[in-house]
C-alpha positions as CSV (number, residue, x, y, z in Angstrom):
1,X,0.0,0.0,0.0
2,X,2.9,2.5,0.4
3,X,3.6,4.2,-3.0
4,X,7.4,4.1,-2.5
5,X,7.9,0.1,-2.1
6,X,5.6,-0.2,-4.9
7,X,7.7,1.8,-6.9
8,X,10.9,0.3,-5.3
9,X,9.5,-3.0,-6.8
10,X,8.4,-2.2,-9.6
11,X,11.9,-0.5,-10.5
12,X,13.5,-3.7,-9.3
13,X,11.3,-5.7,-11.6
14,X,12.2,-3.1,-14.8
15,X,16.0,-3.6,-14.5
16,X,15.3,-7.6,-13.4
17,X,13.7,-7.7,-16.7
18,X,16.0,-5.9,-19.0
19,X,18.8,-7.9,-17.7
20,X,17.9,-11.0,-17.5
21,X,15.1,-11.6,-20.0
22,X,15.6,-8.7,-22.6
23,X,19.2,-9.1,-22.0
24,X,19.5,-5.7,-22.2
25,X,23.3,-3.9,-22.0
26,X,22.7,-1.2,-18.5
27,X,26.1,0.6,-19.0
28,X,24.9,1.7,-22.4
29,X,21.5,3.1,-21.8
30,X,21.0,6.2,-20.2
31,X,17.1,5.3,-19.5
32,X,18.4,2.6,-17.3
33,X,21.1,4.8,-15.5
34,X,17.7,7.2,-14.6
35,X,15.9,3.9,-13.2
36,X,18.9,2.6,-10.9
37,X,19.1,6.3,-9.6
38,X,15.9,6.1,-8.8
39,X,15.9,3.1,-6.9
40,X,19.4,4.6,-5.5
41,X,17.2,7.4,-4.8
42,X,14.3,5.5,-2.7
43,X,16.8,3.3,-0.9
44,X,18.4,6.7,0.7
45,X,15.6,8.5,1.0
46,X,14.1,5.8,3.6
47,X,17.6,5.1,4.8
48,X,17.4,7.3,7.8
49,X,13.6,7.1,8.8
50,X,11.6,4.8,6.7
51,X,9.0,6.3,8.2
52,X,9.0,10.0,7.0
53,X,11.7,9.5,3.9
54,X,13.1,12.8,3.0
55,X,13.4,13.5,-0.9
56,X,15.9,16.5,-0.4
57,X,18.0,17.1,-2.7
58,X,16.5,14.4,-5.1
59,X,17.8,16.6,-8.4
60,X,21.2,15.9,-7.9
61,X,21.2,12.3,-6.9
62,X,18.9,12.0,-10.4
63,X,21.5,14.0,-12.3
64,X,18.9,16.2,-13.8
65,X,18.7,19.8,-13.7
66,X,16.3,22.0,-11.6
67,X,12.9,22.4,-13.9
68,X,9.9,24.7,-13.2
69,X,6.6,22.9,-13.1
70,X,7.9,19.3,-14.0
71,X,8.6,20.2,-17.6
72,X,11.1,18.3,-19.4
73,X,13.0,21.1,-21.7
74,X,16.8,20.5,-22.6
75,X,18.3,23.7,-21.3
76,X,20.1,24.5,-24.1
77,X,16.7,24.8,-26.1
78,X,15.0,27.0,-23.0
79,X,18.1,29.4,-23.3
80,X,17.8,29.7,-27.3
81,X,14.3,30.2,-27.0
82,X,14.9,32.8,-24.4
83,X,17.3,34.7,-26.5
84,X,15.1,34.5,-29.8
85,X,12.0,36.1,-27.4
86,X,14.7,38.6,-26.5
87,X,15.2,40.0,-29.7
88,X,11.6,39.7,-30.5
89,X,11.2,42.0,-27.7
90,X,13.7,44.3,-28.7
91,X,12.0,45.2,-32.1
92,X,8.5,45.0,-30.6
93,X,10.0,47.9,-28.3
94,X,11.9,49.7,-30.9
95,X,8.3,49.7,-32.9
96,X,6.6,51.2,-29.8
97,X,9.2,53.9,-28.9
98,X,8.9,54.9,-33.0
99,X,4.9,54.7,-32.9
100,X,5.2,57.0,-29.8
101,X,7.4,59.2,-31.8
102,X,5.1,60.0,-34.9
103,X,1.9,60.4,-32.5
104,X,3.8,62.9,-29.9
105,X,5.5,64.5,-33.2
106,X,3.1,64.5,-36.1
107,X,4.9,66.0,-39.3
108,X,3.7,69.0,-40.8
109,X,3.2,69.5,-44.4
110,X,4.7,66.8,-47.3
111,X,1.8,63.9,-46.1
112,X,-1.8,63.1,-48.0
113,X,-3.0,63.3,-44.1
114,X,-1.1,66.5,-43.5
115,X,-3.0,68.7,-46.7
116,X,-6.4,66.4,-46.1
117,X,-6.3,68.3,-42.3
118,X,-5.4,71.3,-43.4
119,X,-8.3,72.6,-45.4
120,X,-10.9,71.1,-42.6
């Protein structure tokens, strides 16, 4: 009934399997590396109070890097798209601060809008 030994068991089961039935190579795949540091990862957790395990610091016994909200981005791809929503915003500000300019600044004379206005 406790969702960590079931976990612990089925984990044990995964790599059981892959081994000795799928004969499966572990060194050479990185999804089995991220299920034996999981297991790794339950048997310290409950290591010093089975009762109340503590998760701390669960991120760097995975290997994996901090992630907002669970999401699975490479970082490389979050700080590309950063950088292309960067320069986005840089033109999308350079368009306001010139919209900004012809409204505060309206030319006078030379426009169809400029002669239209002026014989009202």
């Amino acid at each position: 009934s406790n969702p960590i030994v079931h976990e612990h068991h089925l984990l044990s089961m995964l790599l059981q399997y892959a081994v000795c039935f799928d004969r499966l190579n572990l060194k050479g795949l990185l999804c089995m590396e991220l299920a034996w540091r999981r297991l790794q990862l339950h048997e310290s957790a409950v290591s010093e109070n089975p009762e109340f395990p503590s998760y701390e610091g669960a991120r760097h016994f995975m290997g994996i890097q901090q992630r907002r909200a669970g999401a699975l981005i490479a970082p490389s791809l979050s700080a590309h798209v950063a950088q292309e929503l960067s320069k986005e915003a840089a033109i999308m500000k350079e368009k306001r601060k010139a919209q900004e300019s012809r409204v505060a600044n309206p030319k006078k004379g030379g426009g169809k809008g400029a002669a239209a206005s002026s014989h009202e």
